[in-house]
LUMGUVEX-951012 format. One record per atom (N, C-alpha, C, CB): chain; x, y, z; atom name; residue number from 1. Coordinates in Angstrom, 1 decimal, always signed. Glycine has a CB too. Layout:
<atoms>
kette,x,y,z,atom,nr
A,X,Y,Z,CA,NUM;
...
</atoms>
This chain:
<atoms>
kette,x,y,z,atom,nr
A,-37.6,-14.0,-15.9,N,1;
A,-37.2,-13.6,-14.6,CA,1;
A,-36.6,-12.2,-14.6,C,1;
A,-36.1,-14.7,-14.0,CB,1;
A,-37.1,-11.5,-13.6,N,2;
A,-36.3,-10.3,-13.4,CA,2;
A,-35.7,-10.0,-12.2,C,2;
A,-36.9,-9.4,-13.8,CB,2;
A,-34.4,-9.3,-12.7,N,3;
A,-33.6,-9.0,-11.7,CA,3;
A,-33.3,-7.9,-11.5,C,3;
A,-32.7,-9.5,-11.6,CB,3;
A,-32.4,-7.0,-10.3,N,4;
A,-31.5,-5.9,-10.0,CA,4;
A,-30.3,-5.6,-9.8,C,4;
A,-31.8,-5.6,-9.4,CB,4;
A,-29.7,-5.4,-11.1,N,5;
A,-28.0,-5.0,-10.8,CA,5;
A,-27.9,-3.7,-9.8,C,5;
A,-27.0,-4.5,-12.5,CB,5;
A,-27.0,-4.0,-8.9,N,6;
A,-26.6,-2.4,-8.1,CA,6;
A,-25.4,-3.1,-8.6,C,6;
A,-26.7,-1.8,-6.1,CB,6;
A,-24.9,-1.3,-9.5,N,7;
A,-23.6,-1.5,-9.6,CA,7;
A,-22.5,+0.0,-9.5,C,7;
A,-23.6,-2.2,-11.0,CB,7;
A,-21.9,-0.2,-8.6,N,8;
A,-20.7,+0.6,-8.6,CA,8;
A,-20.8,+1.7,-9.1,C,8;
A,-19.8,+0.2,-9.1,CB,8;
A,-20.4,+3.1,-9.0,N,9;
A,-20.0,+4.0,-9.9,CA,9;
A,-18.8,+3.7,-10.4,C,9;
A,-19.9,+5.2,-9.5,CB,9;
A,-17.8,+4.6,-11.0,N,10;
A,-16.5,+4.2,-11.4,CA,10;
A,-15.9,+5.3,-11.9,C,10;
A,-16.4,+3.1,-12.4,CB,10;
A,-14.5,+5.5,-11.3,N,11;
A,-13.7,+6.8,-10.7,CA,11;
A,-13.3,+7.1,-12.3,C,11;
A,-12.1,+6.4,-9.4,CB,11;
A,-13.7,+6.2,-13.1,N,12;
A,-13.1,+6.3,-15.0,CA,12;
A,-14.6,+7.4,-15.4,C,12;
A,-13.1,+4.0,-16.4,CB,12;
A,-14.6,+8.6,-16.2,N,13;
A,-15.9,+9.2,-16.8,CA,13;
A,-15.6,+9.9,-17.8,C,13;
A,-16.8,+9.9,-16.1,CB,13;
A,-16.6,+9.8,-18.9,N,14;
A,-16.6,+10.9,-20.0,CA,14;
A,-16.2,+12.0,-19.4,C,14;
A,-17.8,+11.2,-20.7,CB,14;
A,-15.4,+12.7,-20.2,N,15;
A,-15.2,+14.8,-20.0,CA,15;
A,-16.3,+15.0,-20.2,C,15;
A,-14.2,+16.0,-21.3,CB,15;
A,-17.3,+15.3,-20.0,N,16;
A,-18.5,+16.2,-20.3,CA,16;
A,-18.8,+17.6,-19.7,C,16;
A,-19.5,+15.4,-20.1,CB,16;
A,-19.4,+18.4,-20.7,N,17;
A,-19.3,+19.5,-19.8,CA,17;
A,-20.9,+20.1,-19.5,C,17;
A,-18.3,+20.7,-20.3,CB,17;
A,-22.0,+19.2,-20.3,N,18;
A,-23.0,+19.0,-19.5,CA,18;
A,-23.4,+18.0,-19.5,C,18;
A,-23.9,+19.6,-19.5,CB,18;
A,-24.6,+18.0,-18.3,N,19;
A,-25.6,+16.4,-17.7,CA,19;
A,-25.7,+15.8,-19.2,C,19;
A,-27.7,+16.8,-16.9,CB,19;
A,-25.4,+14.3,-18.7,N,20;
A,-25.4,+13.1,-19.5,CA,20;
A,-26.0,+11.9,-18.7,C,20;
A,-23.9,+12.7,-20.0,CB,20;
A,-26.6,+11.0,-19.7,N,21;
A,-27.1,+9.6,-18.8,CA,21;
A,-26.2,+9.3,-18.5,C,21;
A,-27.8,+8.5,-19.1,CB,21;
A,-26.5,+8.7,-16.8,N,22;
A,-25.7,+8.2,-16.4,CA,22;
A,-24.7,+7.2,-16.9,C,22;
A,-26.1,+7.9,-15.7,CB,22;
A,-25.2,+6.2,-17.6,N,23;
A,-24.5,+5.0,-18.3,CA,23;
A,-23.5,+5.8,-19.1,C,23;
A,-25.5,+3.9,-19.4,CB,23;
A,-24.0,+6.6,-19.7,N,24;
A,-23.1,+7.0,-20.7,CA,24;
A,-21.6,+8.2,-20.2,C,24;
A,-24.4,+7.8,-21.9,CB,24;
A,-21.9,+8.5,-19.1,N,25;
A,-21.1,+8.9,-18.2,CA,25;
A,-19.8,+8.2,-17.6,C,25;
A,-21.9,+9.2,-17.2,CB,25;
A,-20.1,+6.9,-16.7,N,26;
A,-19.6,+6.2,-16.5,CA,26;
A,-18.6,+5.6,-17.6,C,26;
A,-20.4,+5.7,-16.2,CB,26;
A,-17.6,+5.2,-17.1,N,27;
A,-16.3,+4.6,-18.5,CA,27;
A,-15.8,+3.5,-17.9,C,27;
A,-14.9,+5.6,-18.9,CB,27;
A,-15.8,+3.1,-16.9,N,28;
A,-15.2,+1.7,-16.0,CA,28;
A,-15.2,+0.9,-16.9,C,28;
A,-16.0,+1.0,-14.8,CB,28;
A,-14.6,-0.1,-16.1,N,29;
A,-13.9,-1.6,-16.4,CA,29;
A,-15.6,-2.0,-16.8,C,29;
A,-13.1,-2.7,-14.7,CB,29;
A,-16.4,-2.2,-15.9,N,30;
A,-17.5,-2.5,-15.6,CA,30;
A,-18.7,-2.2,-16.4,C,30;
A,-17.6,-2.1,-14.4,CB,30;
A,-18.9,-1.3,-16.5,N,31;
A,-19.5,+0.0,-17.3,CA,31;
A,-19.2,-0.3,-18.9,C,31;
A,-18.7,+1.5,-16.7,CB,31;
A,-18.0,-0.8,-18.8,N,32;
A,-17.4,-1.0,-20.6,CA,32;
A,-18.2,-2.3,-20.6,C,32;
A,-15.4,-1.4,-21.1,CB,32;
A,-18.1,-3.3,-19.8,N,33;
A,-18.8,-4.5,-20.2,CA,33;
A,-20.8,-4.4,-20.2,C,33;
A,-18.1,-5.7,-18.9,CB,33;
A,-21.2,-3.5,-19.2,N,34;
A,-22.5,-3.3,-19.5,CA,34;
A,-23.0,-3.0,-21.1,C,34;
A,-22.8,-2.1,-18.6,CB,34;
A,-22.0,-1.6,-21.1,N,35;
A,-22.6,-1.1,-22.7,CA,35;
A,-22.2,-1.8,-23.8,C,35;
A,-22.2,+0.4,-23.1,CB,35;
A,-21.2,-2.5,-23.8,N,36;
A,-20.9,-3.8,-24.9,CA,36;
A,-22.2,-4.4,-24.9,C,36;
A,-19.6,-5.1,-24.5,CB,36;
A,-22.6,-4.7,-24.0,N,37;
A,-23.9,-5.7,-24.1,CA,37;
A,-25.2,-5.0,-24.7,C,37;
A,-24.4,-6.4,-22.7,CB,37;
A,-24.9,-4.1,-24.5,N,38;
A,-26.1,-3.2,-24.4,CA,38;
A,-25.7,-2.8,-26.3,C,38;
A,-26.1,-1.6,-22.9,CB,38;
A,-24.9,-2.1,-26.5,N,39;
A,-24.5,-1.7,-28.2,CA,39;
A,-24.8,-3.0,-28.7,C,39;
A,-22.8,-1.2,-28.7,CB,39;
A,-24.5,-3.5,-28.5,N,40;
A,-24.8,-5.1,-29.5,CA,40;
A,-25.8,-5.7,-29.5,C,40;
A,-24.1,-6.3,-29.2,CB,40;
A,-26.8,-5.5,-28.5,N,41;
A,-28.0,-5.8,-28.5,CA,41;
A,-28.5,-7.0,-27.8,C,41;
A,-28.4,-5.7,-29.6,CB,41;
A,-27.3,-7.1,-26.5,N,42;
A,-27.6,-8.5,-26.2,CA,42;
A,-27.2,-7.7,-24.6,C,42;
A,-26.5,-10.0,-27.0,CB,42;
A,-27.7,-7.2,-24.1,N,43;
A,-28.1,-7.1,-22.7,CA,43;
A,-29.5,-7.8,-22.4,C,43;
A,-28.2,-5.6,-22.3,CB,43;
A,-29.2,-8.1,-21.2,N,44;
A,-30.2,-9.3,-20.7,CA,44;
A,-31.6,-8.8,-20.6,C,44;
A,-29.8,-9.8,-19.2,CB,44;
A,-32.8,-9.4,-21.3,N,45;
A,-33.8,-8.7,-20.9,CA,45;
A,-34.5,-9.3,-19.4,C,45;
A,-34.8,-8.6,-22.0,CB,45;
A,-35.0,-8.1,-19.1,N,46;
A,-35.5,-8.4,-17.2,CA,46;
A,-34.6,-8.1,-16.4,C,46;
A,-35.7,-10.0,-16.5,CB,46;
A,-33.3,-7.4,-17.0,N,47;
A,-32.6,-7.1,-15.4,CA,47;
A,-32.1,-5.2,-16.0,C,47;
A,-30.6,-8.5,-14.7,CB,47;
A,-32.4,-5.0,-15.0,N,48;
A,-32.3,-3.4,-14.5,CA,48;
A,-31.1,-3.6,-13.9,C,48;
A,-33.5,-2.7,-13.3,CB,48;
A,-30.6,-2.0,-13.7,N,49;
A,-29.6,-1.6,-12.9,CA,49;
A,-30.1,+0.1,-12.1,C,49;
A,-28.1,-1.6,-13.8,CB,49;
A,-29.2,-0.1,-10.9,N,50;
A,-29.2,+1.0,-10.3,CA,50;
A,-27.9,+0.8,-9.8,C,50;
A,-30.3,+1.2,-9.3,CB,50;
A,-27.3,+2.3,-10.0,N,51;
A,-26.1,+2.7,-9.7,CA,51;
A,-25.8,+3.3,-9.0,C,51;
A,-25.5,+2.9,-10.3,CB,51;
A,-24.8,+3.2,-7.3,N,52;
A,-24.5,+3.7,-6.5,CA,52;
A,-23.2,+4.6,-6.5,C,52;
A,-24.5,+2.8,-5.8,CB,52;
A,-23.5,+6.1,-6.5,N,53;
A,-22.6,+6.7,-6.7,CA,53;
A,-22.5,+7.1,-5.1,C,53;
A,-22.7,+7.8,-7.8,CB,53;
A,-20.6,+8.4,-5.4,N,54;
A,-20.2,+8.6,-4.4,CA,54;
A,-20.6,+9.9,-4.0,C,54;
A,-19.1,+8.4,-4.5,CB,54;
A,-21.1,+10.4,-4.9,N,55;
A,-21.8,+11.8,-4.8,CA,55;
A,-23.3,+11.7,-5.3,C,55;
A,-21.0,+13.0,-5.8,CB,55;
A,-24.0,+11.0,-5.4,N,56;
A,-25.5,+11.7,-5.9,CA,56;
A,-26.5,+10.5,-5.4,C,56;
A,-25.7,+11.8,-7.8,CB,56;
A,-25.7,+9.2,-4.5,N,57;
A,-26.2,+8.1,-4.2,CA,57;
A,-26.9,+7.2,-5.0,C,57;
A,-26.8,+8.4,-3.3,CB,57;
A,-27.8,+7.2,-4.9,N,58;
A,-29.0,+6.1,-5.9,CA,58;
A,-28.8,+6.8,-6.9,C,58;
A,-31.0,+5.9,-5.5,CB,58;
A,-28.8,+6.4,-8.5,N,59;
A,-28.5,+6.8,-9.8,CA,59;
A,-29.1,+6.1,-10.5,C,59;
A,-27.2,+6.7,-10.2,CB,59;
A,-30.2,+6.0,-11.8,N,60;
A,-30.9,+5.4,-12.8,CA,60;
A,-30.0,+5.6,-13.7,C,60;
A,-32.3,+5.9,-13.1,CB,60;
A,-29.8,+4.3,-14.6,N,61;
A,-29.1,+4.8,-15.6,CA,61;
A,-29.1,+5.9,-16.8,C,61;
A,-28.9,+3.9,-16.1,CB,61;
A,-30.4,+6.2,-16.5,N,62;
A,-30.9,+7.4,-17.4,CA,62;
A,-30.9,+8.5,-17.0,C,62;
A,-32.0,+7.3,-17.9,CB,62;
A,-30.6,+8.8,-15.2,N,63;
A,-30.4,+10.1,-14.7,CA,63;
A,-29.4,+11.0,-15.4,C,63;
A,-30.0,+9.9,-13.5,CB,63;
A,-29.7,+12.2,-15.9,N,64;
A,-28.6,+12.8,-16.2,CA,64;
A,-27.7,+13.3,-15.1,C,64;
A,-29.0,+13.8,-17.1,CB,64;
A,-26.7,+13.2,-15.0,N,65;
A,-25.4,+13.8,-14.4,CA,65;
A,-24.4,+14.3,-15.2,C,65;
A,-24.8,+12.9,-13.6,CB,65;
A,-23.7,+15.6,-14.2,N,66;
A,-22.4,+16.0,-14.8,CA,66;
A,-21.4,+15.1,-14.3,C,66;
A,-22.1,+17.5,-14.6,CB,66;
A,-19.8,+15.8,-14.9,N,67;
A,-18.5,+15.0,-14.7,CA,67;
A,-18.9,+15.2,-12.9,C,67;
A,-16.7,+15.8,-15.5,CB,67;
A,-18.0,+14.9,-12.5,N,68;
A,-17.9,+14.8,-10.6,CA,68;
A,-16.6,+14.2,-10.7,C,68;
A,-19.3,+13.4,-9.5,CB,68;
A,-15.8,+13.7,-9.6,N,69;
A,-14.6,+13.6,-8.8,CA,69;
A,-14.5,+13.5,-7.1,C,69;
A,-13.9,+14.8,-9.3,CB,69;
A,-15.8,+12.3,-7.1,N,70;
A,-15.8,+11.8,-5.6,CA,70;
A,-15.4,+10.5,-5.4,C,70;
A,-17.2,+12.0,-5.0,CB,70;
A,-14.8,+9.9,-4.2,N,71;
A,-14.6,+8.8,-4.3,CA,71;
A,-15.1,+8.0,-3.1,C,71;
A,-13.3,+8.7,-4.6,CB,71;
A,-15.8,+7.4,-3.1,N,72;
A,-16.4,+6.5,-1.9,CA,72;
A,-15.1,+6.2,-0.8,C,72;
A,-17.0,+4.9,-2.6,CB,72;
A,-15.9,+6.5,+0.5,N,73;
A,-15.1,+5.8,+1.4,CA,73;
A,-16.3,+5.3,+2.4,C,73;
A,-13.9,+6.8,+2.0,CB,73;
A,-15.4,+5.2,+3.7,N,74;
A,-16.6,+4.3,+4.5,CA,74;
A,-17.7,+5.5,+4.8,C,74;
A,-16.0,+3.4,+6.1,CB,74;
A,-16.8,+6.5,+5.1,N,75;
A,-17.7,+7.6,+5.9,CA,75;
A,-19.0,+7.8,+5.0,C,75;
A,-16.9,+9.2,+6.1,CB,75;
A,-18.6,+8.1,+3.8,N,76;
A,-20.0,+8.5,+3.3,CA,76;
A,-21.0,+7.4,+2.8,C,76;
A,-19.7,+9.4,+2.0,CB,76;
A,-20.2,+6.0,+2.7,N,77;
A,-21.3,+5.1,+2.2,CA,77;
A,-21.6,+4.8,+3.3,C,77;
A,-21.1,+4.0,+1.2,CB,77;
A,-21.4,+5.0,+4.3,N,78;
A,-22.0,+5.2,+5.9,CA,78;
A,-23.3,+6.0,+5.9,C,78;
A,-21.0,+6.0,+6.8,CB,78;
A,-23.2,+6.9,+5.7,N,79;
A,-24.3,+8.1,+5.1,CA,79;
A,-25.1,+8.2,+4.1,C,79;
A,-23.8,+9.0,+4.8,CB,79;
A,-25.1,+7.1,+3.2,N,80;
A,-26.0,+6.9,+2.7,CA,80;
A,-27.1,+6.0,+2.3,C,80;
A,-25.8,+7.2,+2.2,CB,80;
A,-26.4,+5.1,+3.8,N,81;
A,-27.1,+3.9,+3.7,CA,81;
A,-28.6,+3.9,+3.7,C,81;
A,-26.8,+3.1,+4.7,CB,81;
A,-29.1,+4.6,+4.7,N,82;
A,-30.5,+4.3,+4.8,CA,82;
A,-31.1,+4.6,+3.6,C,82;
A,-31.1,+4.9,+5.9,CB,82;
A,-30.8,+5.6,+2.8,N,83;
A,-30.9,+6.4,+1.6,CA,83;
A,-31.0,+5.1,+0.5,C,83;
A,-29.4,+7.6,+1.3,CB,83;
A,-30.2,+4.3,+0.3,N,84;
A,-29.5,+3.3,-1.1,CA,84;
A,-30.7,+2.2,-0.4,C,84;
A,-27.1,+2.5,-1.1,CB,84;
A,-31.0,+2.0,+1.1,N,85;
A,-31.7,+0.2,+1.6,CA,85;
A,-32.9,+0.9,+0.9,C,85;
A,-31.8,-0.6,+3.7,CB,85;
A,-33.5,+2.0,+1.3,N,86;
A,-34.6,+2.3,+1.1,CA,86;
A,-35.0,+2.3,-0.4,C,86;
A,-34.7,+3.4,+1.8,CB,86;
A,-34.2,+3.2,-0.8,N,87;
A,-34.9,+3.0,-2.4,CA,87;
A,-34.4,+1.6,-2.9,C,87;
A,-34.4,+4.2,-3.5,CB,87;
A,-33.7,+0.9,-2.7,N,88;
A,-33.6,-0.3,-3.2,CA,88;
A,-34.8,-1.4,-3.3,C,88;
A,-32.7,-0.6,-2.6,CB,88;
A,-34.8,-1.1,-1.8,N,89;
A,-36.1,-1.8,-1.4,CA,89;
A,-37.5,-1.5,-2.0,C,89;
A,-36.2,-1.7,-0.1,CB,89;
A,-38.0,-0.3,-2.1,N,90;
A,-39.0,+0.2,-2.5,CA,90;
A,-38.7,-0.1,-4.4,C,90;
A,-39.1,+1.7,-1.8,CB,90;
A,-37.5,+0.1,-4.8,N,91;
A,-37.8,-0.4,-6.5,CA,91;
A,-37.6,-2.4,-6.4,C,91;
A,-36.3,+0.7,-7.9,CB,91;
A,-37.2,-2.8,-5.6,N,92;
A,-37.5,-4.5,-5.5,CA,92;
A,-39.3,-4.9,-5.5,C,92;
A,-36.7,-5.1,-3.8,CB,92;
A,-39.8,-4.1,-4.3,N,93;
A,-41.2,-4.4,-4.3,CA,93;
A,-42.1,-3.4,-5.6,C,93;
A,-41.7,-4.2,-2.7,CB,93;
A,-41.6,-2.3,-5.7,N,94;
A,-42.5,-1.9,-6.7,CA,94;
A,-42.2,-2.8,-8.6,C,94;
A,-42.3,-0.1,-6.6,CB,94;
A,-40.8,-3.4,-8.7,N,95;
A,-40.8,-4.0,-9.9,CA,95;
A,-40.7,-5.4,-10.0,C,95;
A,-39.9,-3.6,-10.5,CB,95;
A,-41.1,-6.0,-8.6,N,96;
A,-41.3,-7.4,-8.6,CA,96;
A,-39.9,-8.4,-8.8,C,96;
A,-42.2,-7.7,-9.7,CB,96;
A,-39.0,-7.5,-8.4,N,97;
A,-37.5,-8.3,-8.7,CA,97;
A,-37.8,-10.0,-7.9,C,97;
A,-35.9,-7.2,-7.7,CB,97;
A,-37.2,-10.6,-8.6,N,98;
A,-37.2,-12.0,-8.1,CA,98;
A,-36.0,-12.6,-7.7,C,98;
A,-37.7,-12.8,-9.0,CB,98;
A,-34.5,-11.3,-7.7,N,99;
A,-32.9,-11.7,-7.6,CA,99;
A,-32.6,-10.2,-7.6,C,99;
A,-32.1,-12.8,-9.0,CB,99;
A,-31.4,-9.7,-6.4,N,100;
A,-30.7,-8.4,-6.5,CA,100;
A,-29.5,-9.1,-6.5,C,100;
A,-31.0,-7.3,-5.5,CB,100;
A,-28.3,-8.4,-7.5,N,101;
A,-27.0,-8.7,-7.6,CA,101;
A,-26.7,-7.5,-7.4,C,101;
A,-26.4,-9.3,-8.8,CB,101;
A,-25.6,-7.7,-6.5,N,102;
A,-24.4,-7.0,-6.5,CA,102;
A,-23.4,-6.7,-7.0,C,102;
A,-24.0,-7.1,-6.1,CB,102;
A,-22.8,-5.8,-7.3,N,103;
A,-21.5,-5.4,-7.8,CA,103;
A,-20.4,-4.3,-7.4,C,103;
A,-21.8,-5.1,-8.9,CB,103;
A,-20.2,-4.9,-5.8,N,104;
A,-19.4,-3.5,-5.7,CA,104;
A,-18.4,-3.5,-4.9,C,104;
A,-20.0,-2.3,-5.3,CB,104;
A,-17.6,-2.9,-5.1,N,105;
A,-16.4,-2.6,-4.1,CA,105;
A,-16.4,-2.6,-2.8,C,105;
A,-15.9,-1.6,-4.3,CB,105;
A,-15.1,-3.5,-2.4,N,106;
A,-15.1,-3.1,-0.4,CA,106;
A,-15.9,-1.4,-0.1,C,106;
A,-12.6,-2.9,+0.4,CB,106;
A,-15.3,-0.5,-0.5,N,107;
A,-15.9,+0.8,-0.3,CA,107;
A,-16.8,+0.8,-0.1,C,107;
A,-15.8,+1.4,-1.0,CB,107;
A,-17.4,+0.3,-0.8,N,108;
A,-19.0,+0.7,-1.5,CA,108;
A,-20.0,-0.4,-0.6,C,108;
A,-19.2,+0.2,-3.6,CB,108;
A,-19.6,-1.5,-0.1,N,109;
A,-19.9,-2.7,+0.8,CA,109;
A,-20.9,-1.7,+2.2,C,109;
A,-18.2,-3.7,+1.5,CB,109;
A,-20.6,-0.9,+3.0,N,110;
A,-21.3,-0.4,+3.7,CA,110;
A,-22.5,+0.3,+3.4,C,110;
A,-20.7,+0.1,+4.1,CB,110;
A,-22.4,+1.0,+1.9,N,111;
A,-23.9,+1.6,+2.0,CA,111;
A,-25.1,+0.8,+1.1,C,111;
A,-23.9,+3.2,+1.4,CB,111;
A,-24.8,-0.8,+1.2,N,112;
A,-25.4,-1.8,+1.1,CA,112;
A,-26.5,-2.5,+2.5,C,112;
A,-24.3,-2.7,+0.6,CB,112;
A,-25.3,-2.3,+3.4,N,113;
A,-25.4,-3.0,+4.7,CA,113;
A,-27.1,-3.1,+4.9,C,113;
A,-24.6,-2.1,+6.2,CB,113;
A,-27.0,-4.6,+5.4,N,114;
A,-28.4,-4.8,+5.5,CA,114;
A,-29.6,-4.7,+4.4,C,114;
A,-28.7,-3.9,+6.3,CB,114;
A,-28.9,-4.7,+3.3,N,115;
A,-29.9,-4.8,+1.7,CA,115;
A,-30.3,-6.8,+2.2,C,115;
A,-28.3,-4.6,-0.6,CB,115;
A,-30.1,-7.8,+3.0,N,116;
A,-30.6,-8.7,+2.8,CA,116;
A,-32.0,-8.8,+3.7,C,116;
A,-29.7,-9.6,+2.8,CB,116;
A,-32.0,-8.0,+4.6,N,117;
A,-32.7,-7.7,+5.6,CA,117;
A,-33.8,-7.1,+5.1,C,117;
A,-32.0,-7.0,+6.5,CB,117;
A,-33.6,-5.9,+3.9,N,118;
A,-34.9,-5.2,+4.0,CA,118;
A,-35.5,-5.3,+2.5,C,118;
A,-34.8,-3.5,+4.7,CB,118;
A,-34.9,-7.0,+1.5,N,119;
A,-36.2,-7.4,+0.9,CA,119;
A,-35.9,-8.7,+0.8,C,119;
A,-36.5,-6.8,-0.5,CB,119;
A,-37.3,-9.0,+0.1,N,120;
A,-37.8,-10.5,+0.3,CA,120;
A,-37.1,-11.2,-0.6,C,120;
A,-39.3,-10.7,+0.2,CB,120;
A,-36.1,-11.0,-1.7,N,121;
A,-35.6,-11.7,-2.5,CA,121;
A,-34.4,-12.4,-2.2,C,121;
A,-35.5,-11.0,-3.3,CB,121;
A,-33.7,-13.2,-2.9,N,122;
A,-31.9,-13.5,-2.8,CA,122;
A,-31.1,-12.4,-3.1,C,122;
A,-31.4,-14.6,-3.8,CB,122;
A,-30.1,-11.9,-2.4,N,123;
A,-29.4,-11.4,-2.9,CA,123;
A,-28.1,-11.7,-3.3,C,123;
A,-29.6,-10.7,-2.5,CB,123;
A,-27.4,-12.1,-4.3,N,124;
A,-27.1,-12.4,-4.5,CA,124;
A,-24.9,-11.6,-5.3,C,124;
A,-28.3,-12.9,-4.7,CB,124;
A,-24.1,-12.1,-4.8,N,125;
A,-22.9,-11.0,-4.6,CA,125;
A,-21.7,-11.5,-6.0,C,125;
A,-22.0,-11.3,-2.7,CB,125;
A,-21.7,-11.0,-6.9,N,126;
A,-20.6,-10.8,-8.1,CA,126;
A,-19.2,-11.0,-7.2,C,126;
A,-20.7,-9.1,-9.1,CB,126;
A,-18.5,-12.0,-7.2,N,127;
A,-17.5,-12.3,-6.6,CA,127;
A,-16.5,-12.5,-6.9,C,127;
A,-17.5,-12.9,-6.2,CB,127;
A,-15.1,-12.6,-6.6,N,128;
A,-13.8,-13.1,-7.7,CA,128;
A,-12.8,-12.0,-6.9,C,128;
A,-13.9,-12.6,-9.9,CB,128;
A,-11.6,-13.1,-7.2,N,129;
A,-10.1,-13.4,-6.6,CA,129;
A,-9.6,-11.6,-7.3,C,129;
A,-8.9,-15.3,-7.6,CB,129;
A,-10.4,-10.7,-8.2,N,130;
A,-10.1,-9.9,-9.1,CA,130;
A,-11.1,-9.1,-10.2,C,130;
A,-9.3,-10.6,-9.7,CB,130;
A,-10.5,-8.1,-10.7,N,131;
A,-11.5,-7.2,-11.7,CA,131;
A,-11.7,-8.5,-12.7,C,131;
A,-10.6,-5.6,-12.5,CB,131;
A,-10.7,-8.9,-12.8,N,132;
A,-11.7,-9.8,-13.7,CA,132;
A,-12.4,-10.8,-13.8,C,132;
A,-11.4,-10.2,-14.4,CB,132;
A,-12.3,-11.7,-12.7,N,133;
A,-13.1,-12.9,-12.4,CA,133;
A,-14.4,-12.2,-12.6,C,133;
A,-12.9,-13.8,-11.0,CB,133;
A,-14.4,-10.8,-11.6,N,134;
A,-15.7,-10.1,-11.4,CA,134;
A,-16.2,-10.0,-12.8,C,134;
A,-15.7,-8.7,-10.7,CB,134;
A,-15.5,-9.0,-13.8,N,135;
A,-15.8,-8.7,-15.0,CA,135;
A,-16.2,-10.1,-15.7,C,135;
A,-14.7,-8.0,-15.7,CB,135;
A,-16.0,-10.9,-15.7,N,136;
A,-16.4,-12.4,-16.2,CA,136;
A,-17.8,-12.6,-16.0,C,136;
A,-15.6,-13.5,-15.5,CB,136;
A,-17.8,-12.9,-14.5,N,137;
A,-18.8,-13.1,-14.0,CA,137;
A,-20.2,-12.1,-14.5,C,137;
A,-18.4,-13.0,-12.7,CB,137;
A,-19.8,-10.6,-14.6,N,138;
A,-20.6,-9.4,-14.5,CA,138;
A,-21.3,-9.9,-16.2,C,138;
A,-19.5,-7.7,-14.1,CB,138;
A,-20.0,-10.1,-17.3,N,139;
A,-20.3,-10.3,-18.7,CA,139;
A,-21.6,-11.6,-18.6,C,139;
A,-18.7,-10.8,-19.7,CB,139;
A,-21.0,-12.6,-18.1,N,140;
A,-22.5,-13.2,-18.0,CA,140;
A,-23.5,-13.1,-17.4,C,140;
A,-22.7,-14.0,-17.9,CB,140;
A,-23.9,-12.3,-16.2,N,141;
A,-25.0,-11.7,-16.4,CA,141;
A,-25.7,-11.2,-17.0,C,141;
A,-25.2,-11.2,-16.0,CB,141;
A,-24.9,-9.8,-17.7,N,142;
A,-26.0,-9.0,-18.2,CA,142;
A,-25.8,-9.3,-20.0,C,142;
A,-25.8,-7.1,-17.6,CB,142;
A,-25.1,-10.2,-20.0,N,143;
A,-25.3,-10.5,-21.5,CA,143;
A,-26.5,-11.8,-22.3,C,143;
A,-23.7,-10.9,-21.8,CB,143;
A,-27.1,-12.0,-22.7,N,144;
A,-28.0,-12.8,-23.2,CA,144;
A,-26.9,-13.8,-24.3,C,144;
A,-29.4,-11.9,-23.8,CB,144;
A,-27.4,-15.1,-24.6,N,145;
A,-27.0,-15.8,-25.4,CA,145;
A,-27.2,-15.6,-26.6,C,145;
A,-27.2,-16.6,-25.2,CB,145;
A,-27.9,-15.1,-27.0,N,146;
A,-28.4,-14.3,-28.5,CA,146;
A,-28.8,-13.2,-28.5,C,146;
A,-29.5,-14.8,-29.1,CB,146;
A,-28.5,-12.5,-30.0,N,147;
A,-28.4,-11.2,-30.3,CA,147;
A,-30.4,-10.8,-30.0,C,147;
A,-27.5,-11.0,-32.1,CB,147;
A,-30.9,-9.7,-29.5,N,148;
A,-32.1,-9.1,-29.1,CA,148;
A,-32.4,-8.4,-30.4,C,148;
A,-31.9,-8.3,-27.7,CB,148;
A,-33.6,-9.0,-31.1,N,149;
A,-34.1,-8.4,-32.5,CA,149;
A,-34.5,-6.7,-32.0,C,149;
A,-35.8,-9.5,-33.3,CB,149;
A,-34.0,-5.4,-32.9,N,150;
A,-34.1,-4.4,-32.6,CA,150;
A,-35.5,-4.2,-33.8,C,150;
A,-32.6,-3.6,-32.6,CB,150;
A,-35.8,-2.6,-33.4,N,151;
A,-37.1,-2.7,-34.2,CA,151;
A,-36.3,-2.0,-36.0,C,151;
A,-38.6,-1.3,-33.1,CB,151;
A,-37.2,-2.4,-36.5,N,152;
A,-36.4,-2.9,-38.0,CA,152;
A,-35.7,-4.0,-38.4,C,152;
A,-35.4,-2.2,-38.3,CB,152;
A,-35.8,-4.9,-37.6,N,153;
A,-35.0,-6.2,-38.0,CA,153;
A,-35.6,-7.2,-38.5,C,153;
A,-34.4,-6.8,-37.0,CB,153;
</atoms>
């Protein structure tokens, strides 16, 4: 099965003082629990992410970016809605997603608006009383139950 994490930027980032992948940019709560899964070799296979920043909008985790210091509010994830539905939508139907999860902040909730409306899948919302129910929740997603054989193993 495959799926689509949209997840958050996060106001935490490497000092860098040039373009880095995105993932590796990122330092969050969130972001720590992605790349744990991912260093260990137990990120889920079949689910992608795309990350919604406050400055550069739609983000691949492999996009390089520099440091930044924007913070989402309504206005601008107002402004980039049609921008985030659209390419969302267009990478759901071009990668056959069969489930889009969510992961994001009240903030960030507007330049979603209408992501159920413009694909054909579930979408489906990372939820909790807190950062951590979320982070709980988020760890079993993208973590697999067994370690992922790397090449040399």
């Amino acid at each position: 099965m495959t799926s689509l994490l949209i997840q958050s930027c996060s106001a935490t980032k490497e000092a860098v003082d040039t373009p880095v992948p995105a993932l590796d940019l990122y330092d969050g709560y969130f972001f720590r629990i992605i790349k744990k899964a991912v260093r260990t070799n137990r990120f889920q296979p079949g689910l992608d992410i795309t990350i919604i920043s406050a400055k550069h909008g739609v983000v691949e985790p492999d996009d390089h970016i520099g440091y930044y210091d924007q913070e989402m509010d309504t206005e601008r994830a107002n402004e980039l809605n049609d921008e985030i539905i659209d390419a969302i939508a267009s990478k759901v139907v071009e990668h056959e997603y069969e489930k889009v999860w969510v992961n994001l902040g009240k903030d960030y909730m507007p330049a979603v608006d209408g992501i159920d409306e413009a694909v054909d899948v579930p979408v489906l919302h990372i939820e909790g009383s807190g950062i951590g129910m979320k982070g709980k929740q988020l760890k079993h997603l993208v973590s697999s139950s067994r370690s992922i054989p790397t090449h040399g193993d």
